[in-house]
N, C-alpha and C positions, 0 to 999 in steps of 0.2 A: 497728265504731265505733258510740255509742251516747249517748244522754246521759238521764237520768235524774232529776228531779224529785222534792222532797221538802221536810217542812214546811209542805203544807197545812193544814187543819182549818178549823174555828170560831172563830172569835174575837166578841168584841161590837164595838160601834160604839162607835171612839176607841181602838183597843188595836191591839197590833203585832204581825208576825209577818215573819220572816225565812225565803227559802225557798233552797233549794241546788241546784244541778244541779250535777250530777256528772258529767263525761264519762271516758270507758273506750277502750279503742282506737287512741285518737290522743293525741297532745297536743297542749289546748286553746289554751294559747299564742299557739297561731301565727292563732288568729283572732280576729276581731272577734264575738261574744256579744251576742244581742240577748234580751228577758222581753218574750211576747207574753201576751196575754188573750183570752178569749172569752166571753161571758156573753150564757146562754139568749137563743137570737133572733135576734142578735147576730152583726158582722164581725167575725173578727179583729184585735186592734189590738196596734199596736207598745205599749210599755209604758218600753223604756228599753233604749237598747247603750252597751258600752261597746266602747273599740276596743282593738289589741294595745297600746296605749302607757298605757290605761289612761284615757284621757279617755273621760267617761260625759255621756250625753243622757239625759234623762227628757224623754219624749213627753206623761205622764200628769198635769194639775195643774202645769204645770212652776215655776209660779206660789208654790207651796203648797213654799218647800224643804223638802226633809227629808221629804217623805212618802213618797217613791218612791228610793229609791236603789242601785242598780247599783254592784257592787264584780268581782271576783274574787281566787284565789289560784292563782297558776302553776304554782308547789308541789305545792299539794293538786292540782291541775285542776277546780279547781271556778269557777264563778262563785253569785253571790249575788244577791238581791232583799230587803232592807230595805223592809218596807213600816210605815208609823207612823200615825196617825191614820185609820184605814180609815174608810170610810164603807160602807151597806146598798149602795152600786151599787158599789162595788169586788169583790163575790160576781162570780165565774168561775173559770173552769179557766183555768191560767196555763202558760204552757209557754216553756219554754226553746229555742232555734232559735241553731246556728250555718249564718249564709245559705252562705257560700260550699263548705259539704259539702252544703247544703240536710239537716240533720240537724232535726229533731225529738224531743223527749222526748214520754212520753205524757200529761204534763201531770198536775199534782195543782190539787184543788179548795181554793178558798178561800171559804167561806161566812162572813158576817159579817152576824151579828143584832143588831135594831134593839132 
């Protein structure tokens, strides 16, 4: 079992990018899906889960809707991170984490210049 991270890069400051994890092995379904962060220095921080039923938390700005938002597809097995309006301190490696396998992806970078 595994899960997989994609659609990092660059972006400028005020622009979007949308990232995917992928999970392989199991089906994703049956858990709850959380988008962590870490940026140089930096604790890990929770970013946003969603649960099996589909109600989603944003940790990040929870203030600011629509910057940050948590989806999935059962289907695909995928889950999603929307992210909109980035700012220069939104730059970290973001990674994907289902707790209850205790899975980890290996995280793609998002850099976003000022």
């Amino acid at each position: 079992a595994q899960l997989v991270e994609s659609g990092g890069g660059l972006v400028q400051t005020g622009g979007s990018l949308k990232l995917t994890c992928t999970a392989s092995g199991f089906r994703a379904r049956g858990y709850n899906l959380s988008w962590y962060r870490q940026a140089p220095g930096k604790e890990r921080e929770l970013v946003a889960s969603i649960e099996l039923s589909g109600a989603a938390i944003t940790f990040i700005d929870p203030s600011e809707k629509g910057r940050f938002t948590i989806s999935r597809d059962n289907v695909k097995n995928e889950g999603y991170l929307q992210m909109n309006s980035l700012k220069t301190e939104d730059t970290a490696v973001y990674y994907c984490h289902i707790p209850t396998r205790k899975l980890w992806g290996q995280g793609t970078q998002i850099t976003v210049l000022s």
